[in-house]
mmCIF file of the N, C-alpha and C atoms, coordinates in Angstrom:
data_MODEL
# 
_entry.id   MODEL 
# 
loop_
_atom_site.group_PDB 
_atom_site.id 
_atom_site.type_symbol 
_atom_site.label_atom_id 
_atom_site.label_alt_id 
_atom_site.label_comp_id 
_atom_site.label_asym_id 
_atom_site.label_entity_id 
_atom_site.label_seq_id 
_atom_site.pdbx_PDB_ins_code 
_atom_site.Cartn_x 
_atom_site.Cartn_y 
_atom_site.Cartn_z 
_atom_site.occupancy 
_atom_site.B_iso_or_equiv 
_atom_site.pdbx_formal_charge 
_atom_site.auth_seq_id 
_atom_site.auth_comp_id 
_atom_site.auth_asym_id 
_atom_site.auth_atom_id 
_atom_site.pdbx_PDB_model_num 
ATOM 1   N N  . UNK A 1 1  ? 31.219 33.677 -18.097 1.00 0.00 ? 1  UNK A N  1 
ATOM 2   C CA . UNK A 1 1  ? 30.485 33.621 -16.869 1.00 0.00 ? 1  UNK A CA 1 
ATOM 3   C C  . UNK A 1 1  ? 30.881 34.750 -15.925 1.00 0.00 ? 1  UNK A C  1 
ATOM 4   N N  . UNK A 1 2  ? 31.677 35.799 -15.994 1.00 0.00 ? 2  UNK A N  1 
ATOM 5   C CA . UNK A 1 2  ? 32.168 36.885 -15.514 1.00 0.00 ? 2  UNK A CA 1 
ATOM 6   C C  . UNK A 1 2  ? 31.533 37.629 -14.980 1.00 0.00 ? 2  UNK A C  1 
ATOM 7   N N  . UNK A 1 3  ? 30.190 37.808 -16.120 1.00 0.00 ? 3  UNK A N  1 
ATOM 8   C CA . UNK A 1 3  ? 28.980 38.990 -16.228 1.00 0.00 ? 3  UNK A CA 1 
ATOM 9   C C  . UNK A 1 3  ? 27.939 37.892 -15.544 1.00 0.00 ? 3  UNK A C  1 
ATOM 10  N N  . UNK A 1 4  ? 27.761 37.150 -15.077 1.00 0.00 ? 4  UNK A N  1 
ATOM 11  C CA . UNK A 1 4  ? 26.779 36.040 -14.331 1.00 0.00 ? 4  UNK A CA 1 
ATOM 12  C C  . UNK A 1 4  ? 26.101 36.915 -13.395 1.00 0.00 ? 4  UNK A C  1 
ATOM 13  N N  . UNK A 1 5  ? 24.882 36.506 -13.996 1.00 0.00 ? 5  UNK A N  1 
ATOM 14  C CA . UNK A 1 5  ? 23.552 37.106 -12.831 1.00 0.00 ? 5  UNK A CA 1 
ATOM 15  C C  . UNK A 1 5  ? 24.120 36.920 -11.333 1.00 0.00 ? 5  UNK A C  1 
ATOM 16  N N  . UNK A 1 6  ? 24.016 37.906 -10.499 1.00 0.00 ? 6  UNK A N  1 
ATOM 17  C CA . UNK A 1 6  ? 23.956 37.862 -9.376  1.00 0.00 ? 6  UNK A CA 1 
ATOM 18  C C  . UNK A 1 6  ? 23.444 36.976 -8.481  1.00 0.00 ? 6  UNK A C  1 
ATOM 19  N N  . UNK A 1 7  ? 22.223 36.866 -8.834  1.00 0.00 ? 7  UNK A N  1 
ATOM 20  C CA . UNK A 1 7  ? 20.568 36.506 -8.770  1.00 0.00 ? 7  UNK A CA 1 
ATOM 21  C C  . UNK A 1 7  ? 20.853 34.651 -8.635  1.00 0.00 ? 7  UNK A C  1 
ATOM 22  N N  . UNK A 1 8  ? 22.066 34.419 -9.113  1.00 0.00 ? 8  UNK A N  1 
ATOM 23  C CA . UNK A 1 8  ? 22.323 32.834 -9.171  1.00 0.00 ? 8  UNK A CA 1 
ATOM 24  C C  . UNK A 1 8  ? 22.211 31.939 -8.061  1.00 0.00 ? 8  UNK A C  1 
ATOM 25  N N  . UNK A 1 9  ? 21.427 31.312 -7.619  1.00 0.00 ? 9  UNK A N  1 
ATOM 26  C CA . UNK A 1 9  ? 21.679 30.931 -6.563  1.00 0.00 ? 9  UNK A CA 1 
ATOM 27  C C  . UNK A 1 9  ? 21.250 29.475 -6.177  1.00 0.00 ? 9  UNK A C  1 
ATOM 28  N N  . UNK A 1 10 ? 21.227 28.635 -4.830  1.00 0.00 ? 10 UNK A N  1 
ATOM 29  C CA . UNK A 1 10 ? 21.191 27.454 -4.584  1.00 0.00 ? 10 UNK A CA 1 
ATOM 30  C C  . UNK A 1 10 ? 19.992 27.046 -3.360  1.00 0.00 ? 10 UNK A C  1 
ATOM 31  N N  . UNK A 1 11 ? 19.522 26.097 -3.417  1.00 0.00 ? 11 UNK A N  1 
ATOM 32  C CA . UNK A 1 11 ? 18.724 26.131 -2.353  1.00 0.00 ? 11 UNK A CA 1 
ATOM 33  C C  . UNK A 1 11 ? 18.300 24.325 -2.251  1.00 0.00 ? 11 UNK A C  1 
ATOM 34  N N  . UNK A 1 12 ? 17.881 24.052 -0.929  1.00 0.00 ? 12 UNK A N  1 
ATOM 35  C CA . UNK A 1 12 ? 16.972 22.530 -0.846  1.00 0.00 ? 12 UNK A CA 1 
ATOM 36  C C  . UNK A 1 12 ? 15.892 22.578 -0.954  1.00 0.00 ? 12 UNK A C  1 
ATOM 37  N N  . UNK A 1 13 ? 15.273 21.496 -1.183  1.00 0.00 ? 13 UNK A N  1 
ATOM 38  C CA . UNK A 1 13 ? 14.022 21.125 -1.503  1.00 0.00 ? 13 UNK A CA 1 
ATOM 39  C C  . UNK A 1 13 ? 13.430 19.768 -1.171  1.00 0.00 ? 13 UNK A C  1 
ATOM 40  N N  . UNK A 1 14 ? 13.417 19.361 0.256   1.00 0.00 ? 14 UNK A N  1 
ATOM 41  C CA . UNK A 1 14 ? 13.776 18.180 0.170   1.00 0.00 ? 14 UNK A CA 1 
ATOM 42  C C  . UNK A 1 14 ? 14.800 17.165 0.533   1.00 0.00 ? 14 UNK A C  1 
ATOM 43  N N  . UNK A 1 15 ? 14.794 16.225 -0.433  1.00 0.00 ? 15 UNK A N  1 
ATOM 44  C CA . UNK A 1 15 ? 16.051 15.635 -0.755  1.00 0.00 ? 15 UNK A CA 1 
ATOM 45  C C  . UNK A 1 15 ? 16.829 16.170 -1.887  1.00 0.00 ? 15 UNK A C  1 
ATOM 46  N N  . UNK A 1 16 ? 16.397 17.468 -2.445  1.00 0.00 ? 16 UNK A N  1 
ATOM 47  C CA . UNK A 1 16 ? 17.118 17.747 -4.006  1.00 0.00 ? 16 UNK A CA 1 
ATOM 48  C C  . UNK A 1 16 ? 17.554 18.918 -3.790  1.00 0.00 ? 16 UNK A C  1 
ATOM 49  N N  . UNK A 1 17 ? 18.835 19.023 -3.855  1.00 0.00 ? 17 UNK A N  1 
ATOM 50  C CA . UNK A 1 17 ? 19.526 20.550 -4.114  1.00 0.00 ? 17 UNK A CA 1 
ATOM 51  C C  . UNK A 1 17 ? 19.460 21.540 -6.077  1.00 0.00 ? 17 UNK A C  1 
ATOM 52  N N  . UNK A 1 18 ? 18.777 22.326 -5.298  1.00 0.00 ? 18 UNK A N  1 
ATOM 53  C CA . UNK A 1 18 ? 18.034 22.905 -6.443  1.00 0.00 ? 18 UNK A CA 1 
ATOM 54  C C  . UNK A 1 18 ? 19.149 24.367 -6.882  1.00 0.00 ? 18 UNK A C  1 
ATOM 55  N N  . UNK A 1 19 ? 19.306 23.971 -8.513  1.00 0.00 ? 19 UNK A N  1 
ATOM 56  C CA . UNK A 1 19 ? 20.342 25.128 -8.775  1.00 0.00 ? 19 UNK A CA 1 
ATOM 57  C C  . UNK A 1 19 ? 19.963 26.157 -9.482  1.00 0.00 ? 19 UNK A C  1 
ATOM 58  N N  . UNK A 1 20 ? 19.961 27.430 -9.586  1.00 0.00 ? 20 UNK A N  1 
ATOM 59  C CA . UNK A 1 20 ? 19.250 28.317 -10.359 1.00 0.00 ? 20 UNK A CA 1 
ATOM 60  C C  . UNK A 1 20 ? 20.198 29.024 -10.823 1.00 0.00 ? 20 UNK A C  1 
ATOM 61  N N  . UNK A 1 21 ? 20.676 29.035 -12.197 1.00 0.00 ? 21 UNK A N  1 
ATOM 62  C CA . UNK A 1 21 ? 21.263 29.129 -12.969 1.00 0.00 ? 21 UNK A CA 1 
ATOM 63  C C  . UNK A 1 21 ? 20.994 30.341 -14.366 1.00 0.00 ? 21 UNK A C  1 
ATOM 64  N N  . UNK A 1 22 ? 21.324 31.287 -14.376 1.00 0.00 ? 22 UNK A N  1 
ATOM 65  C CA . UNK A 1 22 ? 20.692 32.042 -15.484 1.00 0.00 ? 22 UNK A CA 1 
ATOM 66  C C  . UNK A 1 22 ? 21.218 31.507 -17.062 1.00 0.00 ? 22 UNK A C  1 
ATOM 67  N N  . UNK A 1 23 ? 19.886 31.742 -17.757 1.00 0.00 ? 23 UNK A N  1 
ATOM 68  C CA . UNK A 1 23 ? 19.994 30.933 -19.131 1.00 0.00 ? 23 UNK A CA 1 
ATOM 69  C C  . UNK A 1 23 ? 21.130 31.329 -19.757 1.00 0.00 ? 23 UNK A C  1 
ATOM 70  N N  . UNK A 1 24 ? 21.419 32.587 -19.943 1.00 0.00 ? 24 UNK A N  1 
ATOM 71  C CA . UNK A 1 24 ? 22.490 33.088 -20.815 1.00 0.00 ? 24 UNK A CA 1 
ATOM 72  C C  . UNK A 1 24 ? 23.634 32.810 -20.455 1.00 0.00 ? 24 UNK A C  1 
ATOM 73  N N  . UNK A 1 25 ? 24.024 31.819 -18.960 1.00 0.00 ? 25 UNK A N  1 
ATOM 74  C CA . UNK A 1 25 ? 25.267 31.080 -18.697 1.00 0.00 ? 25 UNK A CA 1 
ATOM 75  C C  . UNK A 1 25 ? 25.458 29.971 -19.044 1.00 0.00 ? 25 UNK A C  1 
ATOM 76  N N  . UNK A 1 26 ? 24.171 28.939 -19.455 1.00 0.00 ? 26 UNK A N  1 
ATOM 77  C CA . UNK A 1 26 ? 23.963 27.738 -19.753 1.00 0.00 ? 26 UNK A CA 1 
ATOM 78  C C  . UNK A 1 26 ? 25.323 27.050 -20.069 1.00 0.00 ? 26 UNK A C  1 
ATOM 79  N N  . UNK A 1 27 ? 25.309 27.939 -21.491 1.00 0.00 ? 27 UNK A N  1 
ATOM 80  C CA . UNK A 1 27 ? 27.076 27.313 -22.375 1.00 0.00 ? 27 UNK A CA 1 
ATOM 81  C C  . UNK A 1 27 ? 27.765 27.698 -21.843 1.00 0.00 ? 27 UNK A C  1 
ATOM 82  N N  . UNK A 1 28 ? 28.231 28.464 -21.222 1.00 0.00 ? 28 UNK A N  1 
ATOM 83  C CA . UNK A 1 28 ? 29.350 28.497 -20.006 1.00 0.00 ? 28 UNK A CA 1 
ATOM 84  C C  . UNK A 1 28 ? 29.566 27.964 -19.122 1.00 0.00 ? 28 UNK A C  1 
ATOM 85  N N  . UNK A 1 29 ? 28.695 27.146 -18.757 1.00 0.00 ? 29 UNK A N  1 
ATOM 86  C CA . UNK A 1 29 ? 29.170 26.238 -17.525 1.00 0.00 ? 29 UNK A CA 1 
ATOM 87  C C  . UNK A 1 29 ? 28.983 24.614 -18.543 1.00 0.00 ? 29 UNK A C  1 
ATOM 88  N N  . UNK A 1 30 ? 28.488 24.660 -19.907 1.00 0.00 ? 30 UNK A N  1 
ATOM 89  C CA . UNK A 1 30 ? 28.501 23.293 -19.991 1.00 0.00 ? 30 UNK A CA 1 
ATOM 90  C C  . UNK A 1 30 ? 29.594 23.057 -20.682 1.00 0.00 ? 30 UNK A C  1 
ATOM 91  N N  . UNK A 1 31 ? 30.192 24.209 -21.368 1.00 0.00 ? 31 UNK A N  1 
ATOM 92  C CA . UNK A 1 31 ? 31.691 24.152 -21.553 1.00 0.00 ? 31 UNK A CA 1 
ATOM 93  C C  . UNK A 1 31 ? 32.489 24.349 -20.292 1.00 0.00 ? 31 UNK A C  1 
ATOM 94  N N  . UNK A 1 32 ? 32.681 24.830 -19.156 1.00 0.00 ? 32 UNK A N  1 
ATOM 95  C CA . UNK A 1 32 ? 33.395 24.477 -18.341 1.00 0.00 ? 32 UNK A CA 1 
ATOM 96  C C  . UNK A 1 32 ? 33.540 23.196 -17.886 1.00 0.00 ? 32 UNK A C  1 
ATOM 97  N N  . UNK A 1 33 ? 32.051 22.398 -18.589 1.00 0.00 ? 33 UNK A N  1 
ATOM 98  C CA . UNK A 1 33 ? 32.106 20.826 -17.431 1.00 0.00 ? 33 UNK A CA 1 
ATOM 99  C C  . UNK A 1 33 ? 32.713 20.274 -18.282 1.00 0.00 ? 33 UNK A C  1 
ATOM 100 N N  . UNK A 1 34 ? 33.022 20.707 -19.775 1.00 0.00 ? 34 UNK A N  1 
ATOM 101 C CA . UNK A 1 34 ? 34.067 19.531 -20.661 1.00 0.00 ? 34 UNK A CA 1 
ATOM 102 C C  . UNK A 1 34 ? 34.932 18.284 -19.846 1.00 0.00 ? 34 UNK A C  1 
ATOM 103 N N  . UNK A 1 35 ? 34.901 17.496 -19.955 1.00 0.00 ? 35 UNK A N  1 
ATOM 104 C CA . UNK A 1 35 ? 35.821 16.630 -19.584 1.00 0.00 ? 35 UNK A CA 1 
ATOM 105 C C  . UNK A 1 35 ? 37.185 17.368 -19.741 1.00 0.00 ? 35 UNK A C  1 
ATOM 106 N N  . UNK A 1 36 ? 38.312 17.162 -18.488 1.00 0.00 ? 36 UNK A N  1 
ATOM 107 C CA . UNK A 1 36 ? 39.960 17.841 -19.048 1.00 0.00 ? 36 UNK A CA 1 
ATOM 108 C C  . UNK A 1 36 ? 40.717 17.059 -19.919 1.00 0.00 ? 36 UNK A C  1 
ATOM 109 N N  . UNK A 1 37 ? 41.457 17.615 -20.709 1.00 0.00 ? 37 UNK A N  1 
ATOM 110 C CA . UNK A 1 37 ? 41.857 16.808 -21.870 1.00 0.00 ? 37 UNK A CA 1 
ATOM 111 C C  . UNK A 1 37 ? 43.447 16.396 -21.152 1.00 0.00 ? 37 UNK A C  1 
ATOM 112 N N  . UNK A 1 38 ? 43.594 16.666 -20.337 1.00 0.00 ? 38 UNK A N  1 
ATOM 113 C CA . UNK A 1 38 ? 45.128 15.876 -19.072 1.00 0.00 ? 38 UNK A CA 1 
ATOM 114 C C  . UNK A 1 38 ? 44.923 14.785 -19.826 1.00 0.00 ? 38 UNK A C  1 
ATOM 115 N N  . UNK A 1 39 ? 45.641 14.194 -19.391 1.00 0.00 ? 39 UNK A N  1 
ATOM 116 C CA . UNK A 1 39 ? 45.940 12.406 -19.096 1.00 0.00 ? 39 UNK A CA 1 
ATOM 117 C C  . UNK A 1 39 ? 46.206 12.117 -17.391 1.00 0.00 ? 39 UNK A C  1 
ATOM 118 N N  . UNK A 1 40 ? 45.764 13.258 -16.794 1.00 0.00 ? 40 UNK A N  1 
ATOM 119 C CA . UNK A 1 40 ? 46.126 12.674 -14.997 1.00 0.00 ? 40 UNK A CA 1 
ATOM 120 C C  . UNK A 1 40 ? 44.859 11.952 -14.949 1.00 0.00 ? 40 UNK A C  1 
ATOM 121 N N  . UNK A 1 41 ? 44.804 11.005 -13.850 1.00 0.00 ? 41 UNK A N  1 
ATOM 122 C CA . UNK A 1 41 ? 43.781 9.895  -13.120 1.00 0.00 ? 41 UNK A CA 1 
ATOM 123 C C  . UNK A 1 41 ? 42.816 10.888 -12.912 1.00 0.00 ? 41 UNK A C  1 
ATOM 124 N N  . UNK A 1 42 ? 41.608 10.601 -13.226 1.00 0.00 ? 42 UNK A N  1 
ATOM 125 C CA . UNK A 1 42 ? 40.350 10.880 -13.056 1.00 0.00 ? 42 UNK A CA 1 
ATOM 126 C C  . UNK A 1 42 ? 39.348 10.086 -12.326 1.00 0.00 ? 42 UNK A C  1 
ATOM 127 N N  . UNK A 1 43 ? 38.613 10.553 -11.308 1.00 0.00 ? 43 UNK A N  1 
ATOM 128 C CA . UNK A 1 43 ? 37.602 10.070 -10.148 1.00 0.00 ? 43 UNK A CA 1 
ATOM 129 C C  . UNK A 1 43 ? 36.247 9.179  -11.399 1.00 0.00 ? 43 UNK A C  1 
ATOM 130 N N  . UNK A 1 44 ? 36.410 8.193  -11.241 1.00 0.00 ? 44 UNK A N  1 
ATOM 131 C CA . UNK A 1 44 ? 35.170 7.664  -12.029 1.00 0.00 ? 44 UNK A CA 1 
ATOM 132 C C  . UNK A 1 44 ? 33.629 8.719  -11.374 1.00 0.00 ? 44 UNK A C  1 
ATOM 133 N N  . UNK A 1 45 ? 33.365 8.567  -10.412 1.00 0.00 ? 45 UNK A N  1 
ATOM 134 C CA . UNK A 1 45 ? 32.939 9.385  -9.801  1.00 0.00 ? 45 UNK A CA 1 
ATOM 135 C C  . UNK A 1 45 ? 32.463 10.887 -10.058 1.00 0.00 ? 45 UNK A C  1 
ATOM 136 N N  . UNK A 1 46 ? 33.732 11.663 -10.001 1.00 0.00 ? 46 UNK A N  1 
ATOM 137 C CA . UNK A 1 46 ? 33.237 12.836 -10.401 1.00 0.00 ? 46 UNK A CA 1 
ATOM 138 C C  . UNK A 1 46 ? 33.117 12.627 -12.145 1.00 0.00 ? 46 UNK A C  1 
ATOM 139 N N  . UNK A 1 47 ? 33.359 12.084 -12.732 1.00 0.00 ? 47 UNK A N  1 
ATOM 140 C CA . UNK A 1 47 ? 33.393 12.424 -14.187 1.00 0.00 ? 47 UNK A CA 1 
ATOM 141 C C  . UNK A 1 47 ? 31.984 12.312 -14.579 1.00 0.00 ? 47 UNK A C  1 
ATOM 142 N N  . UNK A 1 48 ? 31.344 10.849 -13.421 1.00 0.00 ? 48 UNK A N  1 
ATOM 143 C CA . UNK A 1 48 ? 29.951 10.296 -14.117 1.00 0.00 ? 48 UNK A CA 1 
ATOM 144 C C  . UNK A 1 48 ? 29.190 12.245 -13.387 1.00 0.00 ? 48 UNK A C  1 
ATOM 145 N N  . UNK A 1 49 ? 29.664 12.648 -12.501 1.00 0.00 ? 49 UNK A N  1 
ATOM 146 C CA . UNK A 1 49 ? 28.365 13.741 -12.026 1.00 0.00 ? 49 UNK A CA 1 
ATOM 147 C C  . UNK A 1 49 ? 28.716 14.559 -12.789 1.00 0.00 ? 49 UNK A C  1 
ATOM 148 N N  . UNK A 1 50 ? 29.688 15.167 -13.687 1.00 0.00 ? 50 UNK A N  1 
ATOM 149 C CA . UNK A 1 50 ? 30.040 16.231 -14.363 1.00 0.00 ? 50 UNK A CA 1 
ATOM 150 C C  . UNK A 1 50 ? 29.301 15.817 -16.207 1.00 0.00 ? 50 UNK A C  1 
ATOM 151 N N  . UNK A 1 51 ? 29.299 14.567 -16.144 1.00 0.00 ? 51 UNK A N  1 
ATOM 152 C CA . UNK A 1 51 ? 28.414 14.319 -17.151 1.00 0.00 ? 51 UNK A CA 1 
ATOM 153 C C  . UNK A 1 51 ? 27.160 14.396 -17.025 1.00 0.00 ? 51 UNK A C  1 
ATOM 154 N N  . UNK A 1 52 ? 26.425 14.004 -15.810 1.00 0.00 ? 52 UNK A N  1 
ATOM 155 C CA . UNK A 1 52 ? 25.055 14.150 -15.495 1.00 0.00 ? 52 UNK A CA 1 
ATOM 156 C C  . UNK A 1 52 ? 24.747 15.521 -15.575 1.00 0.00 ? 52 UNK A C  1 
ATOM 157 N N  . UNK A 1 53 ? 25.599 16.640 -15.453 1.00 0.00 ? 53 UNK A N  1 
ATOM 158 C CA . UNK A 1 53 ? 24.704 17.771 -15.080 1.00 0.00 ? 53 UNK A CA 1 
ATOM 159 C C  . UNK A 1 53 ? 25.116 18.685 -16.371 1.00 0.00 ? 53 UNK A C  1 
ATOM 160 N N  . UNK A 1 54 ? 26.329 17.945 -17.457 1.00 0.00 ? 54 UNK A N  1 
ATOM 161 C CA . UNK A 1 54 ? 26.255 18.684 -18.373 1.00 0.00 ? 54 UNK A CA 1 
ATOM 162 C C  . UNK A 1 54 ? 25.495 18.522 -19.250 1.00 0.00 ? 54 UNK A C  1 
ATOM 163 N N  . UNK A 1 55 ? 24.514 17.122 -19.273 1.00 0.00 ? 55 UNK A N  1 
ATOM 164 C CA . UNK A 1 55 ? 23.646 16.351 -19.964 1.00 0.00 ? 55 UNK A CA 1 
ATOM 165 C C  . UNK A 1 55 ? 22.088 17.507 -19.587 1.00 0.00 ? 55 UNK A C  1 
ATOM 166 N N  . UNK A 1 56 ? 21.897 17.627 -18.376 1.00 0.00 ? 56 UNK A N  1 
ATOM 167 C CA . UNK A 1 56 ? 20.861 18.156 -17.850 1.00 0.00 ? 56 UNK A CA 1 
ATOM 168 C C  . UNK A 1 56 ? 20.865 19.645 -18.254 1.00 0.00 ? 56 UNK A C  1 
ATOM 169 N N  . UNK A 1 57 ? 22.173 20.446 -18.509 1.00 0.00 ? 57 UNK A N  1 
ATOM 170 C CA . UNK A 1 57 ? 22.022 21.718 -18.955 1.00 0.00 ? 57 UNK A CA 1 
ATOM 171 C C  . UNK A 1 57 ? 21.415 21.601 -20.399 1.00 0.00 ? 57 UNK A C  1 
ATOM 172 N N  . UNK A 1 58 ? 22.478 20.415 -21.408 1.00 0.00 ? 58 UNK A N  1 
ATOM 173 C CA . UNK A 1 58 ? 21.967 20.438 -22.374 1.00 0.00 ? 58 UNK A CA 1 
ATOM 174 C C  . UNK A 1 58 ? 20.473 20.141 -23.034 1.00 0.00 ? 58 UNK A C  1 
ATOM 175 N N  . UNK A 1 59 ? 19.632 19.735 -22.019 1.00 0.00 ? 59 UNK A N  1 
ATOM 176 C CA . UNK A 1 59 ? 18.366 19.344 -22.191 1.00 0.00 ? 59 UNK A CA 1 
ATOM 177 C C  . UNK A 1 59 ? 17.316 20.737 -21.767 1.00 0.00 ? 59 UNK A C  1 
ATOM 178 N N  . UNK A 1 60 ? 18.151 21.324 -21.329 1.00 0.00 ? 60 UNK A N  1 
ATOM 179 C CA . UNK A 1 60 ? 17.081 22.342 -20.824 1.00 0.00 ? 60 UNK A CA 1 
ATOM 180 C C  . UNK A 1 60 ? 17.924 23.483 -22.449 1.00 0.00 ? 60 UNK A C  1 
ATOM 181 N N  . UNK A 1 61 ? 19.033 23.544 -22.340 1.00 0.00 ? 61 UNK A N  1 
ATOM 182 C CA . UNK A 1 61 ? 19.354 24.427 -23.946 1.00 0.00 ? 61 UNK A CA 1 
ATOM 183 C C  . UNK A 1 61 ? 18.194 23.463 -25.082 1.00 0.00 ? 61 UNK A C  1 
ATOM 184 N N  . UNK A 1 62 ? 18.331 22.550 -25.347 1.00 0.00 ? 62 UNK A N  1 
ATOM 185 C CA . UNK A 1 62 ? 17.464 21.935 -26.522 1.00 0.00 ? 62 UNK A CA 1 
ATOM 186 C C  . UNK A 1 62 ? 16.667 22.363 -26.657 1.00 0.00 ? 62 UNK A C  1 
ATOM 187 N N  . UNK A 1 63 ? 15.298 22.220 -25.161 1.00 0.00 ? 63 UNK A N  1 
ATOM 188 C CA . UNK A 1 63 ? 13.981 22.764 -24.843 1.00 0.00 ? 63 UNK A CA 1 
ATOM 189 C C  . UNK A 1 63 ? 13.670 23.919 -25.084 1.00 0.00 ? 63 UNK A C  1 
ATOM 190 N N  . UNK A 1 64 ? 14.991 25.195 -25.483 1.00 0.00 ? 64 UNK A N  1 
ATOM 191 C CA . UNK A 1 64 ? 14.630 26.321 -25.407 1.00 0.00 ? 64 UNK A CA 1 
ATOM 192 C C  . UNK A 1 64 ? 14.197 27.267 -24.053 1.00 0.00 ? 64 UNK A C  1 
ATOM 193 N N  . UNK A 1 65 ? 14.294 26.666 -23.329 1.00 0.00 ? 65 UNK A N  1 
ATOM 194 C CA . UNK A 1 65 ? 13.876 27.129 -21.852 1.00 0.00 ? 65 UNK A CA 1 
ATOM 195 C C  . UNK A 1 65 ? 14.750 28.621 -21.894 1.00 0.00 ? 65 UNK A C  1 
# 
């Protein structure tokens, strides 16, 4: 993610914060959202949103988008 589009950016819409993400980072950030393999206490919380949005990258990789 080093070489990451510039161009990346965030915005509202609403009620929805909208993320724009370039494709060729996809697997880079859905491997960054890996769960940590620690054993320290983990936020039920953040784990369920770090799954939601690594779920959502992976649906847009499937689609080919």
């Amino acid at each position: 993610m080093a070489d990451s589009d510039l161009r990346a950016s965030a915005w509202v819409e609403g009620e929805y914060a909208v993320l724009r993400i370039p494709l060729r980072d996809l697997h880079g950030y859905r491997v960054a959202l890996e769960p940590c393999p620690c054993r320290a206490t983990k936020s039920t919380a953040t784990s369920r949103l770090r799954e939601n949005l690594a779920t959502a990258l992976k649906l847009l990789s499937s689609r080919g988008v």
